[in-house]
Backbone atoms as SQL, in Angstrom:
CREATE TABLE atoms (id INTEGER PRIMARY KEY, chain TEXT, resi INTEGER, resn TEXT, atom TEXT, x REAL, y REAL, z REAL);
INSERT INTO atoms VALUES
  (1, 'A', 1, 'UNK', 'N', 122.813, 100.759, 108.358),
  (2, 'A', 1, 'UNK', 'CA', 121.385, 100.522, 108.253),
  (3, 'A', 1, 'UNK', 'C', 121.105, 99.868, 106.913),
  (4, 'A', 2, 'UNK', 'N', 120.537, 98.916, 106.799),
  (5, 'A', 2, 'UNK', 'CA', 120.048, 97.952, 106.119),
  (6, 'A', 2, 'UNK', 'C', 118.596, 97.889, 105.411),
  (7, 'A', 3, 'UNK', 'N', 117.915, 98.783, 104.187),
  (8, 'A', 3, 'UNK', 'CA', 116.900, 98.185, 104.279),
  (9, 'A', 3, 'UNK', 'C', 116.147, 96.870, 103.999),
  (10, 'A', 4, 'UNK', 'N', 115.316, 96.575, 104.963),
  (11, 'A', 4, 'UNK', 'CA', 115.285, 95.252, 104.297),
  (12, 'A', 4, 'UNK', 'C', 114.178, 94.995, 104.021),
  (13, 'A', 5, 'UNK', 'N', 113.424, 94.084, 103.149),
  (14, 'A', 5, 'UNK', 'CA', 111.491, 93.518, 102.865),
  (15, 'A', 5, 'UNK', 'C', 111.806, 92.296, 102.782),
  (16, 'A', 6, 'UNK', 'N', 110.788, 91.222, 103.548),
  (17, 'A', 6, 'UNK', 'CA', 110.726, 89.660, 103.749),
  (18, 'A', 6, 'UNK', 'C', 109.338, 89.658, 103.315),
  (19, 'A', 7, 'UNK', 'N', 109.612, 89.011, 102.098),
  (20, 'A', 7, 'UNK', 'CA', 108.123, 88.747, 101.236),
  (21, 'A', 7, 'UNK', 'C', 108.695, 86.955, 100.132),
  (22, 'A', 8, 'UNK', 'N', 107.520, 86.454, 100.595),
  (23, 'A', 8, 'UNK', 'CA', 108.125, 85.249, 99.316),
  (24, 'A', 8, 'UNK', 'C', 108.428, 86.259, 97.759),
  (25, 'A', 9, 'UNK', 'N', 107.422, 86.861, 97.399),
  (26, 'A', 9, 'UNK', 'CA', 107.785, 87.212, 96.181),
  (27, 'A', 9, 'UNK', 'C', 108.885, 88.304, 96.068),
  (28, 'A', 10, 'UNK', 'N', 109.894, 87.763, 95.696),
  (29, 'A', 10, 'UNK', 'CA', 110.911, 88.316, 95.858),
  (30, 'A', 10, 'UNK', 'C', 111.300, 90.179, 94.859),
  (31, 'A', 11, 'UNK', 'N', 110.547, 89.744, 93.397),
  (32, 'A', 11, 'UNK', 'CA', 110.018, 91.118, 92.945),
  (33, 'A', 11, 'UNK', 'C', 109.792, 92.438, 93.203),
  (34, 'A', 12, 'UNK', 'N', 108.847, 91.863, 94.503),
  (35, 'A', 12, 'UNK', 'CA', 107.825, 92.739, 95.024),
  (36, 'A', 12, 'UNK', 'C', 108.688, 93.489, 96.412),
  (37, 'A', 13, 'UNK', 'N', 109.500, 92.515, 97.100),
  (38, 'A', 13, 'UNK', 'CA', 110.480, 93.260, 98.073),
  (39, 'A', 13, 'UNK', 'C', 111.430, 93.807, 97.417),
  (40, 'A', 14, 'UNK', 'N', 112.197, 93.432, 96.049),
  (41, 'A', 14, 'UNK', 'CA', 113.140, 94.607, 95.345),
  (42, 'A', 14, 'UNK', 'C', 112.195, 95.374, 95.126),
  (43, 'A', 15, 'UNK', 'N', 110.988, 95.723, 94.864),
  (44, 'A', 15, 'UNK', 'CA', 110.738, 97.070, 94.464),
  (45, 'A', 15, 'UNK', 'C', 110.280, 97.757, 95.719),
  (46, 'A', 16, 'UNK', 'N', 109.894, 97.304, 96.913),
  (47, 'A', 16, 'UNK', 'CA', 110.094, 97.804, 98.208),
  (48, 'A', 16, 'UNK', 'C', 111.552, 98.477, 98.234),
  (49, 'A', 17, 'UNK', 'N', 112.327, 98.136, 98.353),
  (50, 'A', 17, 'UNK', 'CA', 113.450, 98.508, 98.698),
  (51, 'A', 17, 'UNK', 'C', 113.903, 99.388, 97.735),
  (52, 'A', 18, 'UNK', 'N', 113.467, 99.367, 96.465),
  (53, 'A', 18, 'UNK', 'CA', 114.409, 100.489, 95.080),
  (54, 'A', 18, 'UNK', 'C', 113.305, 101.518, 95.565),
  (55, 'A', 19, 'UNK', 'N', 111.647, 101.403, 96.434),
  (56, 'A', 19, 'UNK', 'CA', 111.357, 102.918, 96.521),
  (57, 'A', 19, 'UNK', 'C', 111.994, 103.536, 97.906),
  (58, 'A', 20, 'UNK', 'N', 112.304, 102.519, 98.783),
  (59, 'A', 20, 'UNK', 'CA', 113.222, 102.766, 100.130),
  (60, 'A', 20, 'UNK', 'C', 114.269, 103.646, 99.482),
  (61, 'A', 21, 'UNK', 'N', 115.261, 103.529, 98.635),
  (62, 'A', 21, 'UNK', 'CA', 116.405, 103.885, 98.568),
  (63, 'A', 21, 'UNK', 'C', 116.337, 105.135, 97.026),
  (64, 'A', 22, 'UNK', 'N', 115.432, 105.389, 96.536),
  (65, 'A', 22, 'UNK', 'CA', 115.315, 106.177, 95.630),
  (66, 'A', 22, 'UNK', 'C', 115.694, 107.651, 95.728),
  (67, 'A', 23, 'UNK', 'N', 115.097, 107.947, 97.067),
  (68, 'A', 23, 'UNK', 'CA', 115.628, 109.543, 97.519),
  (69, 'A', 23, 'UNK', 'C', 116.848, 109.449, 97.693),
  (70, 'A', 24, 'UNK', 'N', 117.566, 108.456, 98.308),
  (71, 'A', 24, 'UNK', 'CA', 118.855, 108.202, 98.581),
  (72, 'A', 24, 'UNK', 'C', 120.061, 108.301, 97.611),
  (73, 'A', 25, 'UNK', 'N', 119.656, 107.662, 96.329),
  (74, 'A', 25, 'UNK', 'CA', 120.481, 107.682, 95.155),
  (75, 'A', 25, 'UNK', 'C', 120.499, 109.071, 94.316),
  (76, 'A', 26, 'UNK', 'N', 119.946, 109.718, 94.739),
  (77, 'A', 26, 'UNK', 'CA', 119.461, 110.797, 94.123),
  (78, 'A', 26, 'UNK', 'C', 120.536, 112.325, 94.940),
  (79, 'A', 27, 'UNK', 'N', 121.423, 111.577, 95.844),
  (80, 'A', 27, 'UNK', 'CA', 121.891, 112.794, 96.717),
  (81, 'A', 27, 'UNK', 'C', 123.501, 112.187, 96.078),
  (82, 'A', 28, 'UNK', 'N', 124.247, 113.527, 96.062),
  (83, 'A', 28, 'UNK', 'CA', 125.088, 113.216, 95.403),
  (84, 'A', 28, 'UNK', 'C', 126.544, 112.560, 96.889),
  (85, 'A', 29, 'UNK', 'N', 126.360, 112.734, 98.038),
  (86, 'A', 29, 'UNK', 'CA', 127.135, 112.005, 98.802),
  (87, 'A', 29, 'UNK', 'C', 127.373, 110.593, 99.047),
  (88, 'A', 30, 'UNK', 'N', 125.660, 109.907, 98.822),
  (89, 'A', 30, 'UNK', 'CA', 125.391, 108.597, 98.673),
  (90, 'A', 30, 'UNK', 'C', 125.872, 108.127, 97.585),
  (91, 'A', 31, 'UNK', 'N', 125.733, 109.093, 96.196),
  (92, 'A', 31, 'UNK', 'CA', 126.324, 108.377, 95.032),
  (93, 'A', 31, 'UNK', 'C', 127.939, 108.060, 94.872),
  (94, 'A', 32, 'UNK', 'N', 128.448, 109.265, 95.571),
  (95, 'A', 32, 'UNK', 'CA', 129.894, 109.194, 95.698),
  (96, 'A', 32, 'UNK', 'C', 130.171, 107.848, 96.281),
  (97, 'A', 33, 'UNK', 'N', 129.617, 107.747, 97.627),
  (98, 'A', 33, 'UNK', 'CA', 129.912, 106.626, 98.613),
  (99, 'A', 33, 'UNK', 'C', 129.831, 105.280, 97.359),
  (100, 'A', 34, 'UNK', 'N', 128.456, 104.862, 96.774),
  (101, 'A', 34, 'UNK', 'CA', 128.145, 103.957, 96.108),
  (102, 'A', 34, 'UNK', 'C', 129.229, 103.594, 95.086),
  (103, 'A', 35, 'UNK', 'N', 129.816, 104.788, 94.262),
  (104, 'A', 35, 'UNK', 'CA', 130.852, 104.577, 93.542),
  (105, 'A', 35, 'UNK', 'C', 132.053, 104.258, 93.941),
  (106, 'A', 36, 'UNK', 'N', 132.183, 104.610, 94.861),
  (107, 'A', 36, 'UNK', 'CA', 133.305, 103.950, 96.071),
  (108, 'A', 36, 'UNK', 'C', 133.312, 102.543, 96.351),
  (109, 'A', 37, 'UNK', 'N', 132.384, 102.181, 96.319),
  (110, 'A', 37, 'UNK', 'CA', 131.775, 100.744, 96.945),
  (111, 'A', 37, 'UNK', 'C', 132.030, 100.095, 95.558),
  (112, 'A', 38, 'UNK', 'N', 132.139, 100.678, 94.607),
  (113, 'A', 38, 'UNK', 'CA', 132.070, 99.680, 93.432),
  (114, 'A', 38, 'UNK', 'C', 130.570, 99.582, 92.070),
  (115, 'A', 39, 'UNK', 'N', 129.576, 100.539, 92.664),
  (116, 'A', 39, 'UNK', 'CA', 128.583, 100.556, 91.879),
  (117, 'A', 39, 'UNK', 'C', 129.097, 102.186, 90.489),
  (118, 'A', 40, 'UNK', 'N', 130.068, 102.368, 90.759),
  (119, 'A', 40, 'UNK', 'CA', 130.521, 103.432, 89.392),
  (120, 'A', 40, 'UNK', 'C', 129.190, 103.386, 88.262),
  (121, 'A', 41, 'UNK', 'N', 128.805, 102.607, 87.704),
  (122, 'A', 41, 'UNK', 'CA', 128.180, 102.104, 86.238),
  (123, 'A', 41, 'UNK', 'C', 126.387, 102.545, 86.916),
  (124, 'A', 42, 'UNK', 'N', 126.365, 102.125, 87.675),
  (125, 'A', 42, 'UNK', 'CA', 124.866, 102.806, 88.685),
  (126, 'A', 42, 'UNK', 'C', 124.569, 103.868, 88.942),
  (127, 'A', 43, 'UNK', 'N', 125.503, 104.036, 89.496),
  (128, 'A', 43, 'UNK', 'CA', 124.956, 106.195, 90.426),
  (129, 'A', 43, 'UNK', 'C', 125.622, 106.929, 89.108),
  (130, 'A', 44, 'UNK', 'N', 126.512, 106.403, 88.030),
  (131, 'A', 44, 'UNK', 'CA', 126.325, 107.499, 86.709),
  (132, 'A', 44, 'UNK', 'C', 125.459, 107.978, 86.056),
  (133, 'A', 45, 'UNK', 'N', 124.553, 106.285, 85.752),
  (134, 'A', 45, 'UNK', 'CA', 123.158, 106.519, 84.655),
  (135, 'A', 45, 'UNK', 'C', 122.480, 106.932, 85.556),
  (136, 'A', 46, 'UNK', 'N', 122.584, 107.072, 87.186),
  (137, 'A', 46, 'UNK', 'CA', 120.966, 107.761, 87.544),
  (138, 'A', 46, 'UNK', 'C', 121.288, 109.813, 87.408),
  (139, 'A', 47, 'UNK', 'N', 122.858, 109.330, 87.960),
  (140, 'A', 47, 'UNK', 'CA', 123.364, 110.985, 87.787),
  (141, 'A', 47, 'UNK', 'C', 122.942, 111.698, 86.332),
  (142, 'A', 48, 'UNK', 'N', 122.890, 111.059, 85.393),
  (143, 'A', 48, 'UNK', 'CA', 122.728, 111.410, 83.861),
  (144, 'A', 48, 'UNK', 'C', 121.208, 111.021, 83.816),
  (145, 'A', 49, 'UNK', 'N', 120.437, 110.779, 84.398),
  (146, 'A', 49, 'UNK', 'CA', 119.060, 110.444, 84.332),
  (147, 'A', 49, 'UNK', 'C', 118.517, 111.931, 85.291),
  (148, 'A', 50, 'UNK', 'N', 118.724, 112.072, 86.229),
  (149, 'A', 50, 'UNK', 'CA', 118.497, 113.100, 87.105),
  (150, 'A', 50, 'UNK', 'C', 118.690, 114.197, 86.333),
  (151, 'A', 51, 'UNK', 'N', 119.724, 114.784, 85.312),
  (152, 'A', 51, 'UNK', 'CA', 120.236, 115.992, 84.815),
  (153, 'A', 51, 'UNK', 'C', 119.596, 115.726, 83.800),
  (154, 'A', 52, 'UNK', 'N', 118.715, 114.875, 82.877),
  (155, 'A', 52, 'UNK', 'CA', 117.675, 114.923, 81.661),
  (156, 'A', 52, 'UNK', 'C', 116.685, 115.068, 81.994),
  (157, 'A', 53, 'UNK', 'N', 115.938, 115.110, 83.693),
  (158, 'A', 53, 'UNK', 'CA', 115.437, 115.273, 84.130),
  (159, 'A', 53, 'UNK', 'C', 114.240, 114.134, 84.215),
  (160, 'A', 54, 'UNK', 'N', 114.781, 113.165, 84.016),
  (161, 'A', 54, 'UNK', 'CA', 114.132, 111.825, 83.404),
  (162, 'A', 54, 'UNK', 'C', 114.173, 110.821, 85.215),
  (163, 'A', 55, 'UNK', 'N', 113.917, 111.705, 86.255),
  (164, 'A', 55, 'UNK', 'CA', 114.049, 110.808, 87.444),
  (165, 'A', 55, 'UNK', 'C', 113.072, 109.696, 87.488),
  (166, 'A', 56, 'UNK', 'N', 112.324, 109.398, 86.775),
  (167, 'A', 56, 'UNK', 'CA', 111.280, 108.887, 86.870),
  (168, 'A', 56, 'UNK', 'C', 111.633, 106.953, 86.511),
  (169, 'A', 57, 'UNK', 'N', 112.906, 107.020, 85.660),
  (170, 'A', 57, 'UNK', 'CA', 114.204, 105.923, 85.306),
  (171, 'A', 57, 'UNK', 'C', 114.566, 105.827, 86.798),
  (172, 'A', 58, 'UNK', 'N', 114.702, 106.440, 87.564),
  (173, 'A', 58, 'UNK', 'CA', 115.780, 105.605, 89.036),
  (174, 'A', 58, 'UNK', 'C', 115.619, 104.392, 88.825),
  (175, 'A', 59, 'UNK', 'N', 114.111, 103.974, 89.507),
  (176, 'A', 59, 'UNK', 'CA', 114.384, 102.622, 89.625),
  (177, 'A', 59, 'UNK', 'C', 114.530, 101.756, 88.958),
  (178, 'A', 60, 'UNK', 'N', 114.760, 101.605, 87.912),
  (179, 'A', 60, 'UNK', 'CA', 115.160, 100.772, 86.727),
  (180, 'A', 60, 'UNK', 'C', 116.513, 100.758, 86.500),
  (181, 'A', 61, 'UNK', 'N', 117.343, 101.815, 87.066),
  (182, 'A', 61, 'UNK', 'CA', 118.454, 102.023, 86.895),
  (183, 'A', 61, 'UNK', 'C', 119.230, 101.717, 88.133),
  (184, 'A', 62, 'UNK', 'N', 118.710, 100.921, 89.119),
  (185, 'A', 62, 'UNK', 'CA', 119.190, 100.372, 90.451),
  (186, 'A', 62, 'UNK', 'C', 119.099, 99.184, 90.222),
  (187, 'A', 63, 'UNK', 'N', 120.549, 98.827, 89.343),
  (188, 'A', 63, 'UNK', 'CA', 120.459, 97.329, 89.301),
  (189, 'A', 63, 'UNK', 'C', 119.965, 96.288, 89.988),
  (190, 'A', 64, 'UNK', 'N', 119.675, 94.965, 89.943),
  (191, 'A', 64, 'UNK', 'CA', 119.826, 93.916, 90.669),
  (192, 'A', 64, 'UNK', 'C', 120.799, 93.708, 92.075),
  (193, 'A', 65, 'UNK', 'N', 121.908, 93.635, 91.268),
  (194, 'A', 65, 'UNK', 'CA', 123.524, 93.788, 91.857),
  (195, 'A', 65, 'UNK', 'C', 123.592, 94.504, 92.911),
  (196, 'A', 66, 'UNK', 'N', 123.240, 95.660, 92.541),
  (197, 'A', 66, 'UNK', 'CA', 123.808, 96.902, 93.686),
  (198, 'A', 66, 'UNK', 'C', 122.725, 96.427, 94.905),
  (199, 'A', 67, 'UNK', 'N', 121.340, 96.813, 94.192),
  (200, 'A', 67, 'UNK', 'CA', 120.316, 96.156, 95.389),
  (201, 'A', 67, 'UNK', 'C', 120.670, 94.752, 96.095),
  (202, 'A', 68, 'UNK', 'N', 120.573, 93.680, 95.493),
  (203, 'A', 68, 'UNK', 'CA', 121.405, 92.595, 96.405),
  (204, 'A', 68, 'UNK', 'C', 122.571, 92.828, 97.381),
  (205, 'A', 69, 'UNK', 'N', 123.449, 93.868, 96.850),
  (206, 'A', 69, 'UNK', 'CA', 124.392, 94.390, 97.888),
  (207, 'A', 69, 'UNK', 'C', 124.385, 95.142, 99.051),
  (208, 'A', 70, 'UNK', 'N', 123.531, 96.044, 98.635),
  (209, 'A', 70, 'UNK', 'CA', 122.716, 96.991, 99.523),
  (210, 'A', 70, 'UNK', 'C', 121.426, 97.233, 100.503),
  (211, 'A', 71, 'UNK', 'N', 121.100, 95.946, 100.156),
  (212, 'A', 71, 'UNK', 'CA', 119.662, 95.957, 100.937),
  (213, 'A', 71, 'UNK', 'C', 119.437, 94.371, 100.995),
  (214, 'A', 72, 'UNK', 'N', 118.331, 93.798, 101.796),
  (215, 'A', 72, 'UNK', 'CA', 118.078, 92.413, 101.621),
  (216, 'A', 72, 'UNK', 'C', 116.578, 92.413, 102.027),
  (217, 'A', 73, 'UNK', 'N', 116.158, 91.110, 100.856),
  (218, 'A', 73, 'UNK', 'CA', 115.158, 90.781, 100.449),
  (219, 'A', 73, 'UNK', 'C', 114.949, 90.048, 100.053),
  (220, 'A', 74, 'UNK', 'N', 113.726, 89.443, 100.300),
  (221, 'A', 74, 'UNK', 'CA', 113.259, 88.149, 99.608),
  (222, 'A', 74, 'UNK', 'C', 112.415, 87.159, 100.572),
  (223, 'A', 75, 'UNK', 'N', 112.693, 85.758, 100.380),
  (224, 'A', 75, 'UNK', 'CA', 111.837, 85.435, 101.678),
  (225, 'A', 75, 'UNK', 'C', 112.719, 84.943, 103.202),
  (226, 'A', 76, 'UNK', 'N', 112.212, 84.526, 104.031),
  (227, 'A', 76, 'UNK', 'CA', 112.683, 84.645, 105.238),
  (228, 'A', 76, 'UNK', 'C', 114.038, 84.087, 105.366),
  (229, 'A', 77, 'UNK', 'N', 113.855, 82.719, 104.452),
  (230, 'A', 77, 'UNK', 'CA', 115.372, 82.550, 104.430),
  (231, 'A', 77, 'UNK', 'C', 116.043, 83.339, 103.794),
  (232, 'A', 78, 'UNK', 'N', 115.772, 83.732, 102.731),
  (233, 'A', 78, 'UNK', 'CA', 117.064, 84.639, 102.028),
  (234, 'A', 78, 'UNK', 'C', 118.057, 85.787, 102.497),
  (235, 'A', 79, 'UNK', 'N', 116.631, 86.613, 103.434),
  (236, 'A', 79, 'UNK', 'CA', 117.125, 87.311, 104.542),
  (237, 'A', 79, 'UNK', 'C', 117.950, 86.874, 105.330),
  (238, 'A', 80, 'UNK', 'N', 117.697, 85.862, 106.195),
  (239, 'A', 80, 'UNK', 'CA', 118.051, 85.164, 107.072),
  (240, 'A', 80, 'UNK', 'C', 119.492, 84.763, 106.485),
  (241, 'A', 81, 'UNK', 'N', 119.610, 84.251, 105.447),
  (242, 'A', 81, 'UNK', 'CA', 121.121, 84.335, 104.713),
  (243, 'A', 81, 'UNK', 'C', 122.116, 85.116, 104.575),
  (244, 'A', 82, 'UNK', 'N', 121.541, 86.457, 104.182),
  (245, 'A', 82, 'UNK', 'CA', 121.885, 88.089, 103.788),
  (246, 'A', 82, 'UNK', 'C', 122.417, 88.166, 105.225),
  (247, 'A', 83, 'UNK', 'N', 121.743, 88.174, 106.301),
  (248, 'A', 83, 'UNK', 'CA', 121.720, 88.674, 107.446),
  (249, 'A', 83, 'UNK', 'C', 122.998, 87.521, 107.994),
  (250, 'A', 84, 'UNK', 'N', 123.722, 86.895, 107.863),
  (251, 'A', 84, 'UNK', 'CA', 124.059, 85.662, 108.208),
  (252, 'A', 84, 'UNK', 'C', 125.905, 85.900, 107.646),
  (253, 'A', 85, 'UNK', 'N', 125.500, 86.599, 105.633),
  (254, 'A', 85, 'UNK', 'CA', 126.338, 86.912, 105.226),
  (255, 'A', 85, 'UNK', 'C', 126.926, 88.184, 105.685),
  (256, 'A', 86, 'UNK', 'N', 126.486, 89.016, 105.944),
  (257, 'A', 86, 'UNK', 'CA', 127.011, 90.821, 106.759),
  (258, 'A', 86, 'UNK', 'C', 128.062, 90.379, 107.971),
  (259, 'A', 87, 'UNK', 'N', 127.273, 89.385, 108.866),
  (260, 'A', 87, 'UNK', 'CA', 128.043, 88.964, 110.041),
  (261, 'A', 87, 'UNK', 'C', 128.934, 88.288, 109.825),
  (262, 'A', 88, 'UNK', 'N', 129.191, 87.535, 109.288),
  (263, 'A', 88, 'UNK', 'CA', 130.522, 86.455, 108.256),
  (264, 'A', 88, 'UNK', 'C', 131.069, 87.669, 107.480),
  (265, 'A', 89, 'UNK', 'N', 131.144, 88.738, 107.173),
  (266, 'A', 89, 'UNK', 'CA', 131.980, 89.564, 106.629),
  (267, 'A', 89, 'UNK', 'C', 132.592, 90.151, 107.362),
  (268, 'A', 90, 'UNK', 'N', 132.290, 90.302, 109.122),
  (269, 'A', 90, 'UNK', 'CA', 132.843, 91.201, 109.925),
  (270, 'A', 90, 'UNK', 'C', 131.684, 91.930, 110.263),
  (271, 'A', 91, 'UNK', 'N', 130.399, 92.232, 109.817),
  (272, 'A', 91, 'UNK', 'CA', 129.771, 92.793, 110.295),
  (273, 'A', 91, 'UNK', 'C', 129.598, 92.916, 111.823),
  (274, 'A', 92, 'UNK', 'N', 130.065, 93.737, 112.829),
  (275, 'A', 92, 'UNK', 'CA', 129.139, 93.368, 114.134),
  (276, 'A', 92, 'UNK', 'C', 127.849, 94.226, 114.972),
  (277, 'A', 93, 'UNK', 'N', 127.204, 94.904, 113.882),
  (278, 'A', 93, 'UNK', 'CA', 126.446, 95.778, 114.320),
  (279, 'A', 93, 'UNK', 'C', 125.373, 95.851, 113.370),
  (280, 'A', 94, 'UNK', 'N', 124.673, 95.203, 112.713),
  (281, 'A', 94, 'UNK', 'CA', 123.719, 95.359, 111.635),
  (282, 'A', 94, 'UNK', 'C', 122.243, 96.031, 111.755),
  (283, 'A', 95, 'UNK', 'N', 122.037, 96.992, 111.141),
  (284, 'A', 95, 'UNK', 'CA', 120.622, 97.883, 111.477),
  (285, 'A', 95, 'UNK', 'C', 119.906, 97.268, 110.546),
  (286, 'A', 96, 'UNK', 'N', 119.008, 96.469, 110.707),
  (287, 'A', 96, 'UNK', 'CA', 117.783, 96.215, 109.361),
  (288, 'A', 96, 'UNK', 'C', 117.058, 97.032, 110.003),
  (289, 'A', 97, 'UNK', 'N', 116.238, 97.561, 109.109),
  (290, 'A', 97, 'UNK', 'CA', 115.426, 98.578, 108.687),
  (291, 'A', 97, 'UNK', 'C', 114.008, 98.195, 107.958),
  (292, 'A', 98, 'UNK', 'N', 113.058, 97.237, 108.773),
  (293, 'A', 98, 'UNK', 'CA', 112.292, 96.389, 107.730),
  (294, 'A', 98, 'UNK', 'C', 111.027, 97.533, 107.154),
  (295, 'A', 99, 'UNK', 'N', 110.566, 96.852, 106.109),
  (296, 'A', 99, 'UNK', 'CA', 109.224, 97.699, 105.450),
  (297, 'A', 99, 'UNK', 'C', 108.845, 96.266, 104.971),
  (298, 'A', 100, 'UNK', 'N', 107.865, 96.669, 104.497),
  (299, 'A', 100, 'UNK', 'CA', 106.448, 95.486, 104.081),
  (300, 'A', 100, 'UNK', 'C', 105.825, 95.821, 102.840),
  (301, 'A', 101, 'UNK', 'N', 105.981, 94.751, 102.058),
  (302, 'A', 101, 'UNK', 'CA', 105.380, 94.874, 100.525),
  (303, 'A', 101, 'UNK', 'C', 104.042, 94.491, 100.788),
  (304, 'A', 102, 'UNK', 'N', 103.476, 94.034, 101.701),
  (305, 'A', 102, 'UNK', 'CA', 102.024, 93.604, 102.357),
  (306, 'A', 102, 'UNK', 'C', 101.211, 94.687, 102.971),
  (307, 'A', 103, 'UNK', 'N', 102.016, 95.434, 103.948),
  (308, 'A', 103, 'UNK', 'CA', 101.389, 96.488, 105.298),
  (309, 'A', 103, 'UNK', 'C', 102.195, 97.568, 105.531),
  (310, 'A', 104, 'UNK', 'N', 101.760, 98.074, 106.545),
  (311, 'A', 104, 'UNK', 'CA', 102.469, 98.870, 106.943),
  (312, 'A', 104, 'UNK', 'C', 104.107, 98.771, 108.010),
  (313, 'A', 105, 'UNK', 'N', 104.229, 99.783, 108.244),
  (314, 'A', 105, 'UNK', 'CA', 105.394, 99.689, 109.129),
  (315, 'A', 105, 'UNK', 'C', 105.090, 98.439, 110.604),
  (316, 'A', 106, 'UNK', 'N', 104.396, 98.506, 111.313),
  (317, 'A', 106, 'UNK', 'CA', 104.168, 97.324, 112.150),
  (318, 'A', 106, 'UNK', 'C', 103.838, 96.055, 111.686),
  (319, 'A', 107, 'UNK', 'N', 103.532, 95.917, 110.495),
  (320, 'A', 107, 'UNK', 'CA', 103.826, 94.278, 109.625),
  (321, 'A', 107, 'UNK', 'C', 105.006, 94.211, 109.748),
  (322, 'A', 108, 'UNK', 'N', 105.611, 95.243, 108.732),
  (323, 'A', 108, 'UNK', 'CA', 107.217, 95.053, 108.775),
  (324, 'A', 108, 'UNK', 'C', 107.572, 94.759, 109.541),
  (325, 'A', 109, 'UNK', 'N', 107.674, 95.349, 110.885),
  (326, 'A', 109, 'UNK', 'CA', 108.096, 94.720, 112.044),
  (327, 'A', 109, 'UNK', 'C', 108.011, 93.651, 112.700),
  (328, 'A', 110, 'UNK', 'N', 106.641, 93.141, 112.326),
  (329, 'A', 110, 'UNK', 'CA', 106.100, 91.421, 112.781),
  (330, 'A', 110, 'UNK', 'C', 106.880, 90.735, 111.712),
  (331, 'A', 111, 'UNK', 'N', 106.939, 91.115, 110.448),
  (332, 'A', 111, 'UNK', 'CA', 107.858, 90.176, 109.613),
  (333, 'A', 111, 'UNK', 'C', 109.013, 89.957, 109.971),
  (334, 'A', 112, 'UNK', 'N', 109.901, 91.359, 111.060),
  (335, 'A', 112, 'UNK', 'CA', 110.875, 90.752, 110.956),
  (336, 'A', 112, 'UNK', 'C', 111.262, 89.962, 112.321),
  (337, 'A', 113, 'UNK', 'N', 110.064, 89.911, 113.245),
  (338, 'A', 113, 'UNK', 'CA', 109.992, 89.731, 114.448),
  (339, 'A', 113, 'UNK', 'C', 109.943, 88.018, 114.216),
  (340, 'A', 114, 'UNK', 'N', 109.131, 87.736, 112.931),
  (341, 'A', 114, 'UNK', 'CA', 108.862, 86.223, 112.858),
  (342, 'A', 114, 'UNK', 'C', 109.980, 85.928, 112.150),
  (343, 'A', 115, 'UNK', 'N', 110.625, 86.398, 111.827),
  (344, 'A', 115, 'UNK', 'CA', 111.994, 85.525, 111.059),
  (345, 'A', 115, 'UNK', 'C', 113.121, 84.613, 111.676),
  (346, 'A', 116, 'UNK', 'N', 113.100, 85.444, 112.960),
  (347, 'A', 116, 'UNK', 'CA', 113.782, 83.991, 114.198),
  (348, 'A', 116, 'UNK', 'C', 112.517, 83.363, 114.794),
  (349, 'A', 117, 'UNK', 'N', 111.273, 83.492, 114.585),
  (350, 'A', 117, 'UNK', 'CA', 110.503, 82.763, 115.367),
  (351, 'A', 117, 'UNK', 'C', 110.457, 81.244, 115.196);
């Protein structure tokens, strides 16, 4: 599962997606996994942010990087790229998961309904 936000301003869908995935980073199975994956330097400072009790840092502390890796966003093409790149990796089953920096959950869904339109 994929989350994903299709917004031109690309900003505004990373911070869609760092509040999508905030509870997430915060569980220590996901962080394991993440460090597995290669984000080590990420799920530490939030692990050491969480235990100062300073959670309020997550999202600042969800790199660029990891988010580009982990989620996709931006505008229709970029998605459309992201989504393009998963399947060119072997992907054959991809869950996007859209949300909307605009609306609600049924925008999201028209956003992602118009992206092959």
């Amino acid at each position: 599962m994929v989350p994903t936000c299709i917004d031109a301003d690309r900003a505004a869908a990373a911070a869609v997606n760092r509040r999508t995935l905030s509870g997430y980073v915060k569980l220590p199975n996901y962080q394991n996994y993440w460090i597995e994956a290669g984000f080590e330097e990420e799920m530490l400072a939030i692990r050491k942010a969480i235990a100062a009790g300073e959670e309020q840092r997550i999202p600042e502390l969800m790199s660029d990087r990891w988010l580009s890796e982990v989620t996709l966003y931006g505008s229709p093409a970029q998605v459309r790229e992201g989504i393009e790149a998963w399947y060119a990796a072997g992907v054959n089953t991809l869950i996007v998961v859209p949300s909307s920096a605009r609306g609600n959950q049924m925008a999201a869904l028209q956003e992602l309904i118009d992206l092959y339109r």
